[in-house]
N, C-alpha and C positions, 0 to 999 in steps of 0.2 A: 706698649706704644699706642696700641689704639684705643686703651681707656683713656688715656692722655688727651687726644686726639678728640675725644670723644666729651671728653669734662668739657676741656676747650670750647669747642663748637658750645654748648650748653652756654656755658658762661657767655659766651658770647651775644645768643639766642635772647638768652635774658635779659641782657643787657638794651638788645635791641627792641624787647618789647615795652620795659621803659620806658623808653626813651618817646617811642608812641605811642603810648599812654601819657606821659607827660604832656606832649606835645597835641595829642585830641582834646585830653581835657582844656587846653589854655584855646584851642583853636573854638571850640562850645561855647568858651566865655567871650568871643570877641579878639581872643589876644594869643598874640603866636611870637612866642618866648621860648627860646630853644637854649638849653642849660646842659651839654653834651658831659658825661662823665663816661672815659674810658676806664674799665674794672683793670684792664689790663697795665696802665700807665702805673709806673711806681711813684707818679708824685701822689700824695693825699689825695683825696677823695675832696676838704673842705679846701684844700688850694683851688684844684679844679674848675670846682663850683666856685668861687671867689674870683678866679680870673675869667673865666666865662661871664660873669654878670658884668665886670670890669670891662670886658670886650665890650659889652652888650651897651655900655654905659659910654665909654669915650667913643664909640661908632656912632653912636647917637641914635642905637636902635630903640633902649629907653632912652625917655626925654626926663629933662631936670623935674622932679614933683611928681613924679609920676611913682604910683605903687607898683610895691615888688610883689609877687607870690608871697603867700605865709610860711610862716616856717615847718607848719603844720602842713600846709597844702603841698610844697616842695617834697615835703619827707611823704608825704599819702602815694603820692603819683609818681616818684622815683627810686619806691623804697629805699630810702637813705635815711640812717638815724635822723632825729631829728638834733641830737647832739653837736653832731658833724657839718649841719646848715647851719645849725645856732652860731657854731666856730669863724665859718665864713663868712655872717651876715656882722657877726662883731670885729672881725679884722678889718670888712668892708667901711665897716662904720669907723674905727680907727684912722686907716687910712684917708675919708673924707669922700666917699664917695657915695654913698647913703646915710642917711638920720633915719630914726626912731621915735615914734611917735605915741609913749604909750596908750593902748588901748585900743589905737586903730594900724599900727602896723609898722613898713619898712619904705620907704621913700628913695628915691634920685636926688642924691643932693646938687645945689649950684655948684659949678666947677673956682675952685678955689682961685681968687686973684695972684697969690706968686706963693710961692714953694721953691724957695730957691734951692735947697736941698732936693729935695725930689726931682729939680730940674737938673739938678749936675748929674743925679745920681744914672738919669735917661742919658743924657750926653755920656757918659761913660760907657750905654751900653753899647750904644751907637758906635762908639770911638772902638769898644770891642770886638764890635762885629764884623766893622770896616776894615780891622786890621786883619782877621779872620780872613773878610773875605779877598783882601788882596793876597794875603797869603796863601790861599786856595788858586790863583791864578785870574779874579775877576779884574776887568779893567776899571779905573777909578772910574771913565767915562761912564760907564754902566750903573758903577754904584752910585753916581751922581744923580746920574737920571731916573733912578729911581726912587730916590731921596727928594726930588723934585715931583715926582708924578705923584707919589704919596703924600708929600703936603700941601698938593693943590688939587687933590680929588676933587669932585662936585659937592659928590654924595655926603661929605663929612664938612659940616660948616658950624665952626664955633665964634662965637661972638669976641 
């Protein structure tokens, strides 16, 4: 049990020096890009990384045209295959949220005009969660209100 105990903690250790190493190196260059992968999470490793930049992208932490990390610098500073970022950077770009530019790198793409599949497919998750959550005992009033405060942030302003 305490080898257990012990790998754990390590893993973990490592994990978090990563992550600040990732995180000094991009702070040196000007830019403070935080790309968190838990080792312990059973999702992928390239989902992780791919919904994190996605966060990063619809918050509006990156801005449209704006460069990503390389795929090389990603994998230097997080030891992460560089396979596994490749994976995430090509679903990201699939999905439309980054372009590729060969020679010079990974981009912020413009947020696409209508996707009306993509847009059912969020309302469903929505319609999932609400029903979750009343079924958990939350008041609709509540979820409403939350529903509200989160589409009228400040901080997140899309054209």
């Amino acid at each position: 049990m305490t080898v257990r105990i012990w790998k754990r903690n390590i893993s973990v250790l490592i994990y978090i020096v990563h992550l600040l190493c990732f995180c000094v190196n991009n702070i040196c260059k000007g830019v403070i890009t935080i790309i968190v992968v838990d080792l312990r999470n059973p999702k992928p490793i390239y989902e992780q990384i791919r919904d994190n930049i996605k966060h990063l992208i619809v918050t509006g932490a990156l801005k449209q045209d704006e460069k990503l990390p390389s795929i090389r610098e990603l994998s230097l500073t997080t030891s992460i295959n560089p396979n596994t970022i490749q994976k995430a950077f090509r679903e990201l770009e699939t999905e439309g949220y980054v372009y590729t530019v060969p020679g010079r790198g990974s981009f912020v793409a413009p947020p696409p005009k209508n996707n009306p599949d993509r847009i059912n497919e969020l309302f469903q998750t929505i319609k999932s969660a609400a029903d979750e959550l009343i079924f958990l005992g939350t008041a609709q009033e509540k979820i409403t209100e939350f529903i509200r405060e989160t589409c009228f942030k400040e901080d997140i302003k899309h054209d």
